[in-house]
C-alpha angles and dihedrals in degrees: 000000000000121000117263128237149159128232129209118212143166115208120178105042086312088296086118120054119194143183125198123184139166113217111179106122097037089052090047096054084053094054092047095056100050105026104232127198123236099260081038095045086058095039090055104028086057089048090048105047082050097054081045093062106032084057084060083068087058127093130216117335096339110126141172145223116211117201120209105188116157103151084252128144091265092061121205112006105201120178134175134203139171142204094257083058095246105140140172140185158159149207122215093226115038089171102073119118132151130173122266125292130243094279086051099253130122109280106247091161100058087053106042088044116224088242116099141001164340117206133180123197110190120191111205093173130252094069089297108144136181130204133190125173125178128174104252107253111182106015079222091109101219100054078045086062102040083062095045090059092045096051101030106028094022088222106141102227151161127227137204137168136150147180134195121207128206122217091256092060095251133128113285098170137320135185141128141199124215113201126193137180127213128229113275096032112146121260090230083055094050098050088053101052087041087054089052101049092045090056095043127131121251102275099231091054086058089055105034087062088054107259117164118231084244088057084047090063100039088059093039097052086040100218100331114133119254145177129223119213112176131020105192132179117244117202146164106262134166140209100200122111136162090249084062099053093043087055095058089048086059088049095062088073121246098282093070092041095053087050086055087048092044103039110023090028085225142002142255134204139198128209106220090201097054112011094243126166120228111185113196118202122225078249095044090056089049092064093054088060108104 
């Protein structure tokens, strides 16, 4: 399986700006970890390929968490991406699979709920911090964010992201675009762009047959010239490590730590995000103990 990556372009005098990003492993080893279900796998993997892309528009060491809440069967949906396209996420429920919709796709929206909302918590260092929150329109995820950048960031955009999932409940093929136009763009620039993006193909069949994010744009821009100025890895990457976790124990006082002692004779964590395993000896608890 090809890497994944994600590409940065201007098109129309640098009055569009466009991602592209194919997402198919990243979106796999999440599915991997924390053994998805189909209707789960899409819901994820197209929360996931967004925030990948939406950290691209990040510097330095800034990142964001993206909240997916709808009320829905899968429960919160959080995902977390960076500037250097590491991302990781997670849904509350994996186990979440129905079967397709009435145009015959996997049915996001009958997971995520259409009752709540998207939020976006950006961390631009020293203590900066910016927050966007939009009730959740569709459950689809992508027309959910294309909402989210008109009303919060007031960045008129188009979203896109897709996954395809194989019988076996494994990753097909996953990727997405985000397209937005600057202030000052011509109207004649804007209806064909909008033209474009209303005839274009499902995401995931572009890349399942094996179309580049560079291929995604070109098709996209239809024949309009445009640059490219960053090709970046994505990738699945966790946080979690064994020092964090046993950070937080610590952080339960020693009264907690001693029952676990006591009563469980250790202690075991979870990462939510992966999936991981810490396992914590009766010694190793001791010295938490402050």
């Amino acid at each position: 399986m090809a890497d994944d990556y994600l590409i940065k372009a201007t098109a129309f005098d640098n009055k569009v700006r466009a991602y592209a990003a194919t997402s198919t492993n990243t979106v796999y080893e999440a599915q991997q970890r924390l053994d998805t279900w189909a209707t789960a796998t899409a819901a994820l993997g197209r929360t996931l390929t967004i925030t990948a892309m939406m950290g691209a528009m990040l510097k330095g060491d800034d990142n964001l968490t993206v909240k997916v809440e709808g009320g829905g069967p899968i429960g919160a949906i959080v995902a977390e991406g960076n500037a250097t396209g590491e991302v990781r996420g997670y849904a509350v429920q994996p186990h979440v699979d129905f079967d397709l919709n009435s145009k015959g796709k996997l049915d996001v929206a009958r997971a995520v709920g259409t009752d709540g909302t998207l939020s976006v918590v950006k961390d631009l260092g020293l203590k900066d911090y910016f927050t966007g929150q939009v009730p959740i329109v569709s459950g689809e995820i992508s027309e959910d964010f294309t909402y989210y950048f008109a009303n919060s960031e007031q960045v008129p955009s188009a979203v896109g992201a897709g996954v395809l999932v194989n019988p076996d409940h494994t990753v097909l093929a996953a990727g997405g675009f985000i397209v937005q136009v600057m202030p000052g763009i011509e109207e004649e620039m804007v209806t064909r762009l909008e033209e474009q993006i209303q005839a274009f193909p499902q995401i995931s069949t572009l890349i399942r047959e094996g179309k580049t994010p560079e291929e995604i744009l070109e098709r996209l821009f239809a024949g309009e010239s445009y640059k490219i100025h960053e090709k970046m890895p994505i990738r699945f990457q966790c946080k979690c490590s064994k020092e964090r976790f046993g950070e937080a124990i610590k952080g339960l006082g020693n009264e907690e730590i001693q029952s676990m002692i006591d009563e469980d004779h250790g202690a075991e964590a979870v990462c939510h995000f992966c999936n991981e395993t810490y396992h914590f000896t009766e010694q190793e608890l001791e010295e938490l103990k402050n």
